[in-house]
C-alpha positions in Angstrom: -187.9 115.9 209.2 -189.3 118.2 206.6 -190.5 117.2 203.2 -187.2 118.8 201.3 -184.4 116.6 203.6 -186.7 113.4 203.5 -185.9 113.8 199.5 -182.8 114.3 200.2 -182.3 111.4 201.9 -184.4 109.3 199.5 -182.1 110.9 197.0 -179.5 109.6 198.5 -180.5 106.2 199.3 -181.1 105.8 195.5 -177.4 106.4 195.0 -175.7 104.6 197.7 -178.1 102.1 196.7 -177.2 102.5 192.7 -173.6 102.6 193.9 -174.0 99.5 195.6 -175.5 97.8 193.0 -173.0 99.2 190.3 -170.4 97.4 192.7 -172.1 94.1 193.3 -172.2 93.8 189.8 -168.4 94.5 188.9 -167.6 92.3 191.6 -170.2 89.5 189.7 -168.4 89.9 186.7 -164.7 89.7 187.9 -166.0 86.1 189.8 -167.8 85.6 186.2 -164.4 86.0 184.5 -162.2 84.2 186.6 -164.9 81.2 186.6 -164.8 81.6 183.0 -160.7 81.1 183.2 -161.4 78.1 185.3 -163.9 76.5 183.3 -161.2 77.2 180.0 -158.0 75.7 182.2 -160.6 73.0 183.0 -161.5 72.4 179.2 -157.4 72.1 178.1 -156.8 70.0 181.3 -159.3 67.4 180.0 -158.6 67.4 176.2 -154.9 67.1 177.2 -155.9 64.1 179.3 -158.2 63.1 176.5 -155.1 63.2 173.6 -152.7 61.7 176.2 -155.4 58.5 177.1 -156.1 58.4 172.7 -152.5 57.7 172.7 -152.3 55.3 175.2 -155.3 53.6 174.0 -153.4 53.0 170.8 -150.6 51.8 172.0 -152.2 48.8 173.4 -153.9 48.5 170.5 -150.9 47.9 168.5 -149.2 45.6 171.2 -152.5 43.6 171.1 -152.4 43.3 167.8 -148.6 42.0 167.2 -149.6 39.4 170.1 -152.4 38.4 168.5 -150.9 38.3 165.0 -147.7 36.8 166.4 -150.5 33.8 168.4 -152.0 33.5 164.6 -148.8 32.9 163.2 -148.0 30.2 166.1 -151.1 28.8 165.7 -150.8 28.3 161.8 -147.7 26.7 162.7 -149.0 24.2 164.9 -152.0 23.6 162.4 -148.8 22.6 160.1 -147.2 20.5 162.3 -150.2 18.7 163.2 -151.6 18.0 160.2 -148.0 17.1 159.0 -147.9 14.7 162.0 -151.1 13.3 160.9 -150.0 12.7 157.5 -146.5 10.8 158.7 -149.3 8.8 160.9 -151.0 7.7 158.3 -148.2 7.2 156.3 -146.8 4.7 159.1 -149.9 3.1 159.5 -150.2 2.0 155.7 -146.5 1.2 155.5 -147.4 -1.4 159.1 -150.9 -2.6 157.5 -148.6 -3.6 154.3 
């Protein structure tokens, strides 16, 4: 091969090479991209999730609460009627010492 079509081919080399490369990198970009869509559908997926499980969370919250405020309120009542019972105890008892 002579000095002239071994440049040649060098020559072209380089730009089947460049060509390749110009390629490989398009293709990197569109998989960049669509990565890039998936990471973003992944991101909306997980603050809808997040919302959805807030709401949730604060439901129960609020049906704890009424049970435990309703329990308070049971409670107090049986706090009354305990202390009441006491007091009509005591009552008796002084009325039977008498």
């Amino acid at each position: 091969m002579e000095f002239k079509e071994q440049v040649q081919q060098m020559r072209n080399n380089a730009i089947l090479k460049f060509k390749i490369d110009h390629i490989m990198e398009k293709q990197n970009n569109t998989q960049i991209k669509e990565m890039l869509k998936l990471l973003l559908i992944c991101r909306m997926i997980i603050i809808y999730q997040a919302k959805f499980l807030n709401e949730k969370l604060n439901a129960y919250a609020q049906i704890i609460k009424k049970r435990l405020l309703l329990k308070g309120k049971n409670l107090k009542r049986t706090q009354n009627y305990l202390i009441d019972r006491e007091f009509l105890e005591a009552e008796t008892d002084k009325e039977s010492i008498k």
